[in-house]
N, C-alpha and C positions, 0 to 999 in steps of 0.2 A: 490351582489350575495347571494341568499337563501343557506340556511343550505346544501338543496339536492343536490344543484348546484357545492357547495364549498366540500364537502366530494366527487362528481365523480370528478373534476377537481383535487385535491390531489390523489385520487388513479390512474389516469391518469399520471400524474408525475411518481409515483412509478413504472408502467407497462413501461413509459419509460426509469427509470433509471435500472429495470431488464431488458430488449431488450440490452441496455447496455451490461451490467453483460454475458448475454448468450452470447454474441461475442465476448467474453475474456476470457471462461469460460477454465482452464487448461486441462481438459480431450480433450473438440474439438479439442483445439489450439495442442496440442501435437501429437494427433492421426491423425488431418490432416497435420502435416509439416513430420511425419511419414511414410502415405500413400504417399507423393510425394514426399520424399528422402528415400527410406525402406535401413533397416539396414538388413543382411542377413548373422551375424555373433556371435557367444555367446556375449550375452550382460549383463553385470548387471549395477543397476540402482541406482544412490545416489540421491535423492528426498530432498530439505531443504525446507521452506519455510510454510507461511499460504496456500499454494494452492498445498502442495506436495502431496496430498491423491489424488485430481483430477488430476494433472499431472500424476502420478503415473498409477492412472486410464488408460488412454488414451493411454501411453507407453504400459500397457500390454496388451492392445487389442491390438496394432498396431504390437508388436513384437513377440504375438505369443510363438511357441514353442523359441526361439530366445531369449528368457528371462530366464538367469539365476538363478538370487538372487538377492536382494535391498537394502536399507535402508533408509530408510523414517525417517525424523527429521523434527515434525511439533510443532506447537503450542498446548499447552494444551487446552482441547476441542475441538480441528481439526479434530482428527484421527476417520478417519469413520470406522463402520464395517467391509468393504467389505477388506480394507485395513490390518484392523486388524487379521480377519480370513486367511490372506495368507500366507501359511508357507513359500513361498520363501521370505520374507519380515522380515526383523527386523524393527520395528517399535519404535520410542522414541520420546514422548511429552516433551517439555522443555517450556522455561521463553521466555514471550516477554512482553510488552516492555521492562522488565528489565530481565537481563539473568539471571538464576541461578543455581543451582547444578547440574541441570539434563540436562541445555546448555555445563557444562563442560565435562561430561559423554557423550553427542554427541559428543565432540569433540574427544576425547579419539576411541570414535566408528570410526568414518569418517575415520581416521588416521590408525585403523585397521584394516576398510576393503579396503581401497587403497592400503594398503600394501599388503593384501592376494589374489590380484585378479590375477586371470593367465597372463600371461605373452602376449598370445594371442586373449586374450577377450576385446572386447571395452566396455569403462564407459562411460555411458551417465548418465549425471548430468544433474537435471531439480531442476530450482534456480528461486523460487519467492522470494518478497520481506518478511521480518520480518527474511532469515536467519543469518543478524548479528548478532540478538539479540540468537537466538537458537541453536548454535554451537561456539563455540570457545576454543582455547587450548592457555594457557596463556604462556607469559614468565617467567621468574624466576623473583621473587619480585615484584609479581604482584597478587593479592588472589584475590576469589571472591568478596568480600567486595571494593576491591577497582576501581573490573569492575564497580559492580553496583552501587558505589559511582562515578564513570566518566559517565557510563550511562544516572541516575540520573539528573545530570548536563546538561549533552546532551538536553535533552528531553525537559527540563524548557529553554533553554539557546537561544531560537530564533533562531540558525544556521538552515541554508537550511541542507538538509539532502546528499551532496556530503559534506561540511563541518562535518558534524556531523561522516559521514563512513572513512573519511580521519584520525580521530582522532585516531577510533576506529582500521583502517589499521593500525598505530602506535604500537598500542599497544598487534598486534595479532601474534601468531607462523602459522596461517593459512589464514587470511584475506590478500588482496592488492598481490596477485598472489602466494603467498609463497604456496599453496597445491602443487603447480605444482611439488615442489620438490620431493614430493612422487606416480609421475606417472612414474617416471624414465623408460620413451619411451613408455609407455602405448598407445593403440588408446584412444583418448575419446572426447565427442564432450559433448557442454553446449547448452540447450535449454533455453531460459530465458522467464518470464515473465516480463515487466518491470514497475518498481512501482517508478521511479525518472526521474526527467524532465532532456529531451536529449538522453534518453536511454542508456548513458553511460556503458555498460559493465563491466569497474573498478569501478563502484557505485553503480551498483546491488547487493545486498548483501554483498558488501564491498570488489567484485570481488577476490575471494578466488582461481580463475584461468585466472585472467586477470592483470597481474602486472601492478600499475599504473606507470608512468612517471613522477618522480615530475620536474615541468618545473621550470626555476629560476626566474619568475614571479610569480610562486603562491604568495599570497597576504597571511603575517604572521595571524593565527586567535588570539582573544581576549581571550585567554586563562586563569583561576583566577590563583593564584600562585602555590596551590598544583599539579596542572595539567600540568601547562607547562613545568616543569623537566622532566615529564614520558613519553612523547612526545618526549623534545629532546634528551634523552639518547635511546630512540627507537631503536630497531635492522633493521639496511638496508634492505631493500628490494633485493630481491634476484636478481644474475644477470645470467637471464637462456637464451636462443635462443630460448627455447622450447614453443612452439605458439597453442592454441586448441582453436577448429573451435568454436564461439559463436554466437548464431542464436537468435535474437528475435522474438520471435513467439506470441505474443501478447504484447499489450501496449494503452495508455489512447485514441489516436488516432483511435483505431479500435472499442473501445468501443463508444464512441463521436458518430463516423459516425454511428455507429447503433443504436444509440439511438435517431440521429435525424431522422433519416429513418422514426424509430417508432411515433415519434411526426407527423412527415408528416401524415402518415398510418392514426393517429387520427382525424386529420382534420385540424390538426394547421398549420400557417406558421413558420417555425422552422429557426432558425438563429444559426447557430453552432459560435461561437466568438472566436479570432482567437490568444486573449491573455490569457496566462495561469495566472491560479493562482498562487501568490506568495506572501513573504510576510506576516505583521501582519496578520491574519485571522480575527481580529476585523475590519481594517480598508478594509479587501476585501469586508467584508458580505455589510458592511453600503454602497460601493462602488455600488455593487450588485445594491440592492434597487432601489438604485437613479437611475442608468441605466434602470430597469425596468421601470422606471415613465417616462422617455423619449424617450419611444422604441413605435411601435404600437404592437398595441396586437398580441404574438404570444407565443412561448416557446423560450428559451435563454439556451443554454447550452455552460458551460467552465468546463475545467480540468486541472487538476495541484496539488499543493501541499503548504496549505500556517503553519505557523509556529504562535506557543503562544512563548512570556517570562512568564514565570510564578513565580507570587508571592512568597514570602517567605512559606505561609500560603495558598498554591491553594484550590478550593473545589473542584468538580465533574465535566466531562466534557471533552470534546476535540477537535480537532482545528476546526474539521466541528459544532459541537454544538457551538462554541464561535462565527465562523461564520454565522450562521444560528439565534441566536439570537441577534448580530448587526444586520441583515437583518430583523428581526424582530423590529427591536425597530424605525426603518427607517419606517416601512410599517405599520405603525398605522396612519399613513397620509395617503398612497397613494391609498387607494381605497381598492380594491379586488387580489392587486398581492398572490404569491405565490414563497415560494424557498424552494428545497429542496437539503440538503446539506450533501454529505455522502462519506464515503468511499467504493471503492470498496472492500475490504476483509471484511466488514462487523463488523468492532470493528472501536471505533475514541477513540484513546489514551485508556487509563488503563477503560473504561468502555464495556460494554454489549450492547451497541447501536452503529449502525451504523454512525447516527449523526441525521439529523432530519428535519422535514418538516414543514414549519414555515405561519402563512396567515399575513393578518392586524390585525384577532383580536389576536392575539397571546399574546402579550405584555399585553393585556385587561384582557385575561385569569391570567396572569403570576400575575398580580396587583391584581387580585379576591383573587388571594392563600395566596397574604398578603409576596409577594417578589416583589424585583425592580429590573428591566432588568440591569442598569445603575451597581445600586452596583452588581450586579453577574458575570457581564463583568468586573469590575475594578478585581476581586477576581477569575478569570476563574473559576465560578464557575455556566456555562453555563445549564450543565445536570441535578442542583437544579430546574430549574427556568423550562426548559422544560419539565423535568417531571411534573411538576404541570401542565403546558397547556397542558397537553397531546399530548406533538408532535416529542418527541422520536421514531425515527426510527429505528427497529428491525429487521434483515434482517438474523442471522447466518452467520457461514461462508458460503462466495462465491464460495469457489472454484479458487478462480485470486487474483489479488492485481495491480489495475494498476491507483497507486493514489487517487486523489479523484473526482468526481463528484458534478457541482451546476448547477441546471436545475430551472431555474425562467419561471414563467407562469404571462403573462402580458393577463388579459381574455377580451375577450370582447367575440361576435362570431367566431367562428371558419371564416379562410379570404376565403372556398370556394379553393383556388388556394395553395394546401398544397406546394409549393414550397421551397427547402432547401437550403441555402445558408451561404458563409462564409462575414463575414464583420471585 
């Protein structure tokens, strides 16, 4: 594949992983599950998440004069103008991946405006993914330091991310259904966008109005030893009857199909695949590759969510970049493939990139800069190595959060009969 050739086949990718994006995106998703359930009663609106400003968005077209007051609790860097200039809106940027002072300060907020809402006004709460990290009210002998020292842990520690939010339900006065206590008979209904495999509702944001069930099967987690006392001195989960409606209105699935849509539309034969990401992200990416070299030429699209252990000493980087350059390091053999590996909210772990778009010569590049693919994988130290190839994917926020996205281009010609299919 010439230069010409390999620069439109990668931006091809990209136009398919935004077609993605737009059929997830939280303004539509909201304002269309809005028009076909309308609410026609004072409403105000509690917004958490990376994609609370377009939610938000979409609520106030759809409800109209019907909109009382808000409160938007996003990520730093999220909060858009439009959201900002609205005086019915209190608006507050907090910590993610790691929470911090201004997560406890939402919490504080959330807790006061539940409390102040009239008696006959409905709360509609619209909860994307990142609001674990962005609101929480702690218990007693429990400081900031010691969230973001569990955090911390979390994040490097391999757990899937229902492990990860289980922990975190432990340790919250408002996570794993406990808010509910303070709707005491309220209406309010949750709109969700959902950013964990299964759509689980008690895992969405750590389901702050969906009390989890712990079964007597759950399976004990690997806990180090300063963690596992805080865990099990944990305060009970509450024991309420009281049940609010939870609607998923977006998730990875609806993005997928529109993104193979879009591959079709291009001219490729598009293969949506039918196992999700999970797992080291090292061993998904390399996994990736190989599959490519034995597919025929088409586009290959999977979603899911796979997981780093990270070193004592991590560098730069996150699970789509770690992914993305195993998949690299694979595809210096295999010809002309192609993978691009990202998150949908548009950050992968504590960096600025989305995650990244990777060829065969990638790895060549990477070795030019005077770095080795092998040691930056052993050292998650992914985002070194692609920044220097130049294959950093930069997207801003999305707007959604529904996982991540790995779309592989195995080129030859376009097969003529763009036909989609699952296998």
């Amino acid at each position: 594949m010439n230069q010409v050739a390999l620069a439109t086949a990668r931006q091809q990718l990209q136009a398919v992983f935004q077609a993605g994006l737009d059929a997830v995106h939280g303004s539509t998703c909201v304002a269309a599950h809005l028009a076909r359930n309308p609410i026609s009663l004072p409403t105000s609106i509690v917004a958490i998440g990376k994609a609370a400003c377009a939610m938000t968005s979409g609520a106030q077209h759809a409800l109209g004069e019907h909109l009382q007051h808000g409160l938007l609790i996003t990520k730093h860097g999220h909060l858009t103008p439009e959201c900002q200039r609205n005086t019915r809106l209190t608006c507050i940027e907090a910590g993610h991946p790691l929470p911090d002072a201004h997560s406890l300060e939402a919490g504080t907020a959330l807790c006061e405006f539940v409390d102040g809402q009239p008696a006959g006004d409905t709360l509609l709460f619209l909860i994307s993914g990142g609001a674990s990290s962005l609101v929480e009210v702690l218990p007693s002998g429990i400081s900031l330091d010691l969230l973001q020292q569990v955090n911390h842990w979390l994040l490097g520690s391999g757990l899937g991310i229902t492990e990860m939010n289980r922990i975190r339900q432990s340790l919250s006065l408002i996570k794993g259904g406990r808010l509910l206590e303070r709707l005491r008979g309220r209406s309010a209904l949750v709109l969700l966008i959902s950013d964990v495999p299964g759509d689980d509702p008690a895992v969405i944001a750590s389901g702050p109005l969906y009390p989890r069930t712990a079964e007597p099967s759950d399976p004990e987690l690997p806990l180090p030893d300063w963690l596992a006392p805080l865990t099990a001195s944990a305060r009970p989960q509450p024991e309420t009857s009281d049940r609010v409606p939870h609607r998923i209105i977006a998730s990875i699935d609806t993005a997928l199909q529109a993104a193979t849509t879009h591959a079709t539309m291009l001219g490729y034969r598009a293969t949506l695949m039918d196992t999700r990401l999970a797992g080291d992200a090292r061993a998904c990416g390399e996994d990736i590759a190989r599959q490519l070299q034995q597919q025929p030429p088409g586009v290959y699209l999977w979603g899911g969510e796979t997981t780093v252990r990270l070193p004592q000493h991590p560098g730069t980087g996150g699970r789509n970049q770690q992914l993305a350059l195993a998949a690299a390091n694979v595809l210096s053999t295999a010809g002309d493939c192609i993978v691009l590996a990202a998150g949908t909210d548009g950050t992968d772990g504590p960096t600025t990139a989305a995650g990244a778009i990777v060829d065969s010569g990638s790895s060549a590049r990477i070795r030019a800069a005077g770095l080795e693919p092998v040691t930056c994988l052993d050292g998650a130290d992914a985002g070194s190595c692609l920044a220097a190839s130049g294959d950093l994917l930069h997207t801003g926020p999305t707007g959604t959060n529904v996982m991540d996205m790995v779309i592989g281009l195995r080129p030859a010609t376009a097969t003529g009969t763009a036909d989609a299919e699952s296998v």
